[in-house]
Biopython code that builds the backbone (N, CA, C, O; Angstrom):
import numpy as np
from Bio.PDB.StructureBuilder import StructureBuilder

atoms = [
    (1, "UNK", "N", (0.845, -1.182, 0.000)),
    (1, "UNK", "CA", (0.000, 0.000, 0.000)),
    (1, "UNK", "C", (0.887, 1.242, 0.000)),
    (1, "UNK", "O", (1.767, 1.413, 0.843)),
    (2, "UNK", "N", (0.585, 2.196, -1.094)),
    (2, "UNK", "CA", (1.482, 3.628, -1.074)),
    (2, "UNK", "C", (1.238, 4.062, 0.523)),
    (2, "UNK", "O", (0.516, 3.520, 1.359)),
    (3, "UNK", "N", (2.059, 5.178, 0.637)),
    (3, "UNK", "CA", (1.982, 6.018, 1.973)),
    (3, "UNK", "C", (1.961, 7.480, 1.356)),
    (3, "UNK", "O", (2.875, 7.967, 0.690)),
    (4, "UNK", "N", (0.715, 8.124, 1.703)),
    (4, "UNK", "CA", (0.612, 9.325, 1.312)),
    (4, "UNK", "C", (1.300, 10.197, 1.709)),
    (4, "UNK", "O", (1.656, 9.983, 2.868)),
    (5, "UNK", "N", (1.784, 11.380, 1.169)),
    (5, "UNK", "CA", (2.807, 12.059, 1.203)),
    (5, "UNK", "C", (1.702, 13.544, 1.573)),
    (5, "UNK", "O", (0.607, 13.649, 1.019)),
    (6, "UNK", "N", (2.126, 14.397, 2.391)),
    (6, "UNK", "CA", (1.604, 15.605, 2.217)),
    (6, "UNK", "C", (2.344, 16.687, 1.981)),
    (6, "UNK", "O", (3.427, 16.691, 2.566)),
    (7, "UNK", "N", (2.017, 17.924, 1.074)),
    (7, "UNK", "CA", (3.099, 18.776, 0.863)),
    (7, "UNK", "C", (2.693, 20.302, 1.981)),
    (7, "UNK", "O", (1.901, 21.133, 1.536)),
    (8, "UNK", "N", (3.189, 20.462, 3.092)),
    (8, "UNK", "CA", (2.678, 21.462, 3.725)),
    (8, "UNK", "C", (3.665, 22.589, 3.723)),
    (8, "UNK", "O", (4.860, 22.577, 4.018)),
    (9, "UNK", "N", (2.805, 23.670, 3.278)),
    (9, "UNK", "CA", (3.535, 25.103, 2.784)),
    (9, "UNK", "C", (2.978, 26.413, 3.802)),
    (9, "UNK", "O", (1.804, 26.505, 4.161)),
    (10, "UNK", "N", (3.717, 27.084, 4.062)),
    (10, "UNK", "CA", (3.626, 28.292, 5.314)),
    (10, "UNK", "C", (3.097, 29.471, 4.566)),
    (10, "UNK", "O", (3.845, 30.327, 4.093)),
    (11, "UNK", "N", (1.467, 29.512, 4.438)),
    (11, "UNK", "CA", (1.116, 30.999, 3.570)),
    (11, "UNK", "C", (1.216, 31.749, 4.110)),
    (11, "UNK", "O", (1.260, 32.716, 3.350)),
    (12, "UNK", "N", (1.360, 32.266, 5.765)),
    (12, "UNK", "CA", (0.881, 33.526, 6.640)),
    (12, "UNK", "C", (1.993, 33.344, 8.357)),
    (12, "UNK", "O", (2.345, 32.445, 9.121)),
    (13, "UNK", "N", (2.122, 34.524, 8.240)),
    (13, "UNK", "CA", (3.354, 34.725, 9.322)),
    (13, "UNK", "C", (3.058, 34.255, 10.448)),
    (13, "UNK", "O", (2.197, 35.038, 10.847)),
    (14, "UNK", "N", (3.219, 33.413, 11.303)),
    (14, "UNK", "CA", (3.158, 33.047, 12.616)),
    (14, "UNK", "C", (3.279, 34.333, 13.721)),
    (14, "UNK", "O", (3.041, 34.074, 14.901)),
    (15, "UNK", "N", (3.622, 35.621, 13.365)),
    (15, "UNK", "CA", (4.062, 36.818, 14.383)),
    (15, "UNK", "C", (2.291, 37.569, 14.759)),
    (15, "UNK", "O", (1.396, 37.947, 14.003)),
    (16, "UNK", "N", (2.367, 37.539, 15.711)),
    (16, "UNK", "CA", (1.140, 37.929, 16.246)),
    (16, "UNK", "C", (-0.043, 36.731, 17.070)),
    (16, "UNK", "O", (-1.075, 36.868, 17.726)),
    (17, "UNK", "N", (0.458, 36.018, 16.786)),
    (17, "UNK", "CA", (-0.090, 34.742, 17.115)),
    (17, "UNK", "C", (0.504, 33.791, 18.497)),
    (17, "UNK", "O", (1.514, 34.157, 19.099)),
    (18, "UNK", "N", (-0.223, 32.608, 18.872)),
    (18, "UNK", "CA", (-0.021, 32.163, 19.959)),
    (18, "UNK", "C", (1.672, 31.720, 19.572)),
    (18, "UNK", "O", (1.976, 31.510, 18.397)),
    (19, "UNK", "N", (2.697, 31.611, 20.682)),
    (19, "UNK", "CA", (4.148, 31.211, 20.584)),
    (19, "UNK", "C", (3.961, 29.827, 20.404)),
    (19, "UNK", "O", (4.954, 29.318, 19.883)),
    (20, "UNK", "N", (2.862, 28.864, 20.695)),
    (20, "UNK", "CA", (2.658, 27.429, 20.531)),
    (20, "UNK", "C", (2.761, 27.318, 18.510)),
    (20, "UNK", "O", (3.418, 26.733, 17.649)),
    (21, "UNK", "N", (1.773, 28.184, 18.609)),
    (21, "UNK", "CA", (1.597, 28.587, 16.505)),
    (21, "UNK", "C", (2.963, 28.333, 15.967)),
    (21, "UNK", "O", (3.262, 27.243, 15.480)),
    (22, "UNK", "N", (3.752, 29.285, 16.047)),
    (22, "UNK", "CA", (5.451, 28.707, 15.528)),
    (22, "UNK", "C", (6.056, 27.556, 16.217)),
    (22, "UNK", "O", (6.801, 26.811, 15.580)),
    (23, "UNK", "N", (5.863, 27.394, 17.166)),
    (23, "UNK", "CA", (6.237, 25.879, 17.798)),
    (23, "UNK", "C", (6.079, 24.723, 17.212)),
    (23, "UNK", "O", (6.744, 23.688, 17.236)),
    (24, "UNK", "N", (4.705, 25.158, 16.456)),
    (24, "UNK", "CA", (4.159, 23.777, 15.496)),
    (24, "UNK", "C", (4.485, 23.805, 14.350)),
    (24, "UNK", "O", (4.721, 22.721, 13.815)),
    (25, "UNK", "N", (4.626, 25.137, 13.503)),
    (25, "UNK", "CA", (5.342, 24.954, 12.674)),
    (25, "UNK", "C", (6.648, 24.295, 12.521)),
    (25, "UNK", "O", (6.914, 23.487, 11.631)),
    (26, "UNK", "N", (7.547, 24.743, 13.568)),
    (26, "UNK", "CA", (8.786, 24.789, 13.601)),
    (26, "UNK", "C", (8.864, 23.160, 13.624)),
    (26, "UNK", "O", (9.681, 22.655, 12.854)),
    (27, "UNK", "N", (7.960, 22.166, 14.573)),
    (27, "UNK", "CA", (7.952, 21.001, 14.559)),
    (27, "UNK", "C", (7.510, 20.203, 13.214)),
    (27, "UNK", "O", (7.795, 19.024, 13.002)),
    (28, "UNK", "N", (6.767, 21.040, 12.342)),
    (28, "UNK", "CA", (6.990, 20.473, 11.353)),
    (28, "UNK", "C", (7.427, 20.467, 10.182)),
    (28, "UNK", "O", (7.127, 19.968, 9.098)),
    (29, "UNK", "N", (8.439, 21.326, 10.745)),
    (29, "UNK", "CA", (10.122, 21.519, 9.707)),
    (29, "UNK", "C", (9.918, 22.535, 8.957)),
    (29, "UNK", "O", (10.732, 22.820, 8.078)),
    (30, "UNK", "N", (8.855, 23.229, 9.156)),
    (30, "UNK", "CA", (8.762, 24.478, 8.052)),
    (30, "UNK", "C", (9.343, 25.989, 8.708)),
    (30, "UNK", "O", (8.698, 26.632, 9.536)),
    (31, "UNK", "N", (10.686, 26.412, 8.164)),
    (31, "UNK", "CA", (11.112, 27.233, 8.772)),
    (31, "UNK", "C", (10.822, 28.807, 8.505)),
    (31, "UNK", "O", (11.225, 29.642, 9.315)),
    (32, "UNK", "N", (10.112, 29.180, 7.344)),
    (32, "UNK", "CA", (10.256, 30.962, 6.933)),
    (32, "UNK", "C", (8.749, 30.493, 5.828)),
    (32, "UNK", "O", (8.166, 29.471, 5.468)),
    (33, "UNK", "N", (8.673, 31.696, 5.674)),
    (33, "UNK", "CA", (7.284, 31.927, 4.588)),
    (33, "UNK", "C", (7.542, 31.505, 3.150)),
    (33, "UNK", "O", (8.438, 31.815, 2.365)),
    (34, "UNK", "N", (6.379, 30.623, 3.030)),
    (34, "UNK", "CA", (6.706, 30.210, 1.526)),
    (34, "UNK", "C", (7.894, 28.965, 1.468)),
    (34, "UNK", "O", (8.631, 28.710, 0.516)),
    (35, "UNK", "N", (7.840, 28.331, 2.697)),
    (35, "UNK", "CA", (8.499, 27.356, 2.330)),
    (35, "UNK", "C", (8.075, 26.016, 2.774)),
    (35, "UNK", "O", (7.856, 25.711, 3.946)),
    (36, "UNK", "N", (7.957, 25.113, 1.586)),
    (36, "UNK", "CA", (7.077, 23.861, 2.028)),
    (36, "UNK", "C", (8.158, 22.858, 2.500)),
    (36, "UNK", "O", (9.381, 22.968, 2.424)),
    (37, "UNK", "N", (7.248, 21.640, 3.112)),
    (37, "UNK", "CA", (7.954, 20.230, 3.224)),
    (37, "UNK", "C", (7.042, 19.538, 3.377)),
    (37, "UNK", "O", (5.950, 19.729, 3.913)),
    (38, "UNK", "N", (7.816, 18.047, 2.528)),
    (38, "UNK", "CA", (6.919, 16.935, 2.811)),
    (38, "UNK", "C", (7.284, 16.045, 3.866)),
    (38, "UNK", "O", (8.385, 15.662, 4.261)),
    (39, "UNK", "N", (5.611, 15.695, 4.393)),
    (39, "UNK", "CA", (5.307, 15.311, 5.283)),
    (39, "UNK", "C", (4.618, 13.653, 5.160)),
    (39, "UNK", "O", (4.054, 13.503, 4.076)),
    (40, "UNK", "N", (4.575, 12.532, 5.977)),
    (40, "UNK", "CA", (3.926, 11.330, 5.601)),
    (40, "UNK", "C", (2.506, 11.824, 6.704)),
    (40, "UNK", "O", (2.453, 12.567, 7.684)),
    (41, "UNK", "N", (1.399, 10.943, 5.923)),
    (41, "UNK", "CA", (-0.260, 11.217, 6.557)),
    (41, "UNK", "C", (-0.301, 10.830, 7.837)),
    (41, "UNK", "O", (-0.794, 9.712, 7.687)),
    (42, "UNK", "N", (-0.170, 10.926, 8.754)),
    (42, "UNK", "CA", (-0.264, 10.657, 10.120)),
    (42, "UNK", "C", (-1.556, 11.114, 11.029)),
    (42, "UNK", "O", (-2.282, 11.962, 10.511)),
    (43, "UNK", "N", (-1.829, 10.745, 12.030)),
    (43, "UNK", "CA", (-2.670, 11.530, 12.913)),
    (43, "UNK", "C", (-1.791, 12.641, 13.705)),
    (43, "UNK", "O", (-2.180, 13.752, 14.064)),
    (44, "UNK", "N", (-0.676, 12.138, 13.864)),
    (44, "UNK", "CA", (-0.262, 13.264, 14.901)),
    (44, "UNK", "C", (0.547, 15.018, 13.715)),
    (44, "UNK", "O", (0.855, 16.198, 13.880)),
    (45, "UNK", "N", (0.493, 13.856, 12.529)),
    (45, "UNK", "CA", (0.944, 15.488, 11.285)),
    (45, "UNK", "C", (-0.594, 16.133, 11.638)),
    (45, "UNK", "O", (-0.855, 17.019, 12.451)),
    (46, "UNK", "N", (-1.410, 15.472, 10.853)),
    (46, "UNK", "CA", (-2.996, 16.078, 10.400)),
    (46, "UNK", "C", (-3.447, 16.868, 11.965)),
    (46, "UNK", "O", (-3.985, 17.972, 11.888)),
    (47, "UNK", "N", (-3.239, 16.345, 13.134)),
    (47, "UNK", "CA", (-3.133, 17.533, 14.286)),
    (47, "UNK", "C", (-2.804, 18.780, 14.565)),
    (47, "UNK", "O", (-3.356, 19.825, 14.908)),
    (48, "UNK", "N", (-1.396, 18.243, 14.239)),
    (48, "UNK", "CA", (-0.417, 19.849, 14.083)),
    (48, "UNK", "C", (-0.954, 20.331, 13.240)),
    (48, "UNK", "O", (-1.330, 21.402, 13.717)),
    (49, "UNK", "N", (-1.380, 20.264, 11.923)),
    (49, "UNK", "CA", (-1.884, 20.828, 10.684)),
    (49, "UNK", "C", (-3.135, 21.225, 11.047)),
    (49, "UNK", "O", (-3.531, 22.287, 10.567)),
    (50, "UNK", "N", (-3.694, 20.752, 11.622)),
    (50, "UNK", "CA", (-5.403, 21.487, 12.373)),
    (50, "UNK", "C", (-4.973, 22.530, 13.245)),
    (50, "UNK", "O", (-5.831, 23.410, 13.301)),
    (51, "UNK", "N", (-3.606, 22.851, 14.200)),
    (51, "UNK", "CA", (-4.026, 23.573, 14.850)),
    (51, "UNK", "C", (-3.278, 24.485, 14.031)),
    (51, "UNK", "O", (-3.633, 25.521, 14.592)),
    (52, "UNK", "N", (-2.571, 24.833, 13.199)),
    (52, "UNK", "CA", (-1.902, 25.612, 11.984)),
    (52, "UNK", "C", (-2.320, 26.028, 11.063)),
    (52, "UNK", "O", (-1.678, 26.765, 10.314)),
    (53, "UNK", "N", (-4.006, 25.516, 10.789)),
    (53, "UNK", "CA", (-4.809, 25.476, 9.250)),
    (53, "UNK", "C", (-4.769, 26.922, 9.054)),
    (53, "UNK", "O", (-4.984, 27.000, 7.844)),
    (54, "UNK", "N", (-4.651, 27.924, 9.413)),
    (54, "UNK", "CA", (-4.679, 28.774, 8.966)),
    (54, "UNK", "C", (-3.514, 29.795, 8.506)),
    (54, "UNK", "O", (-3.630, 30.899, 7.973)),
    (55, "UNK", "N", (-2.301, 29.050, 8.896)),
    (55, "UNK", "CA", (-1.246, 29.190, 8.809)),
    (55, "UNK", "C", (-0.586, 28.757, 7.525)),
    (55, "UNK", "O", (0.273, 29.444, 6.973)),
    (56, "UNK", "N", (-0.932, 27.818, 7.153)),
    (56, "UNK", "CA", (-0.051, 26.697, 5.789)),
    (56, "UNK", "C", (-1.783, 26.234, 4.879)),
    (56, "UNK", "O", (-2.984, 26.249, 5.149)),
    (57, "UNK", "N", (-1.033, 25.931, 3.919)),
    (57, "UNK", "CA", (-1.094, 25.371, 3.105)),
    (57, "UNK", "C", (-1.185, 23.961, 2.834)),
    (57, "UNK", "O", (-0.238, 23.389, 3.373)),
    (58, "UNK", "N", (-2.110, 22.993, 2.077)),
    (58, "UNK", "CA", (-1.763, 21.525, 2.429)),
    (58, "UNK", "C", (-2.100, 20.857, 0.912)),
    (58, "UNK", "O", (-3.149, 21.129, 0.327)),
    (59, "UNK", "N", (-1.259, 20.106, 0.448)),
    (59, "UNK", "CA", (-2.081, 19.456, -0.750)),
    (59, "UNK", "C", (-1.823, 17.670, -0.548)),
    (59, "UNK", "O", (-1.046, 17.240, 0.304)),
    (60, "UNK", "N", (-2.385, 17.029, -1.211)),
    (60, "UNK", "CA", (-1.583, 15.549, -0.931)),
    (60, "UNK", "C", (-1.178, 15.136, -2.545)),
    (60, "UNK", "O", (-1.718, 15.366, -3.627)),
    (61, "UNK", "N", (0.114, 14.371, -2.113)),
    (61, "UNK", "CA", (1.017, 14.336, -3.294)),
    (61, "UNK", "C", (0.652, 12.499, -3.625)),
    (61, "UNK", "O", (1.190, 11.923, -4.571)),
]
sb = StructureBuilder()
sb.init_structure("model")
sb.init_model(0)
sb.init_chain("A")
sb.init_seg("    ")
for serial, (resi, resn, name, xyz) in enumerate(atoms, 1):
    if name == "N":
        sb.init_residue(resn, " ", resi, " ")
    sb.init_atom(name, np.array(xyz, "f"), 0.0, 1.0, " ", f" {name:<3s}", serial, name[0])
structure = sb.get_structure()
C-alpha cells in the first residue's frame, strides 16, 4: 500500500499569534514563509496541521 505524502507550505506569518503557533510549525520543519515540506499522513501530522490550518497550506502528493 502507497503512503501518502503531504506537501505542507507556510502561507501567513506566525508573528502575532499564539508562541505554541510557531512551535508547530517549527515542529513540522517548516522554517520561513513560503516554504514547504513533505510530510507522511499521520494523525499526529494532520493535528499539528489542524491547529496551523490557517497558517499553511496543504495538498496531498
Amino acid at each position: 500500500m502507497a503512503e501518502i505524502k503531504l506537501k505542507i507550505t507556510q502561507i501567513k506569518s506566525s508573528i502575532g499569534y499564539r508562541k505554541r503557533a510557531g512551535d508547530t510549525l517549527t515542529a513540522l520543519g517548516i522554517r520561513k514563509m513560503n516554504h514547504s515540506v513533505m510530510q507522511n499522513d499521520t494523525p499526529a501530522i494532520r493535528g499539528m496541521i489542524r491547529y496551523v490550518a490557517h497558517l499553511v497550506k496543504v495538498e496531498e502528493v
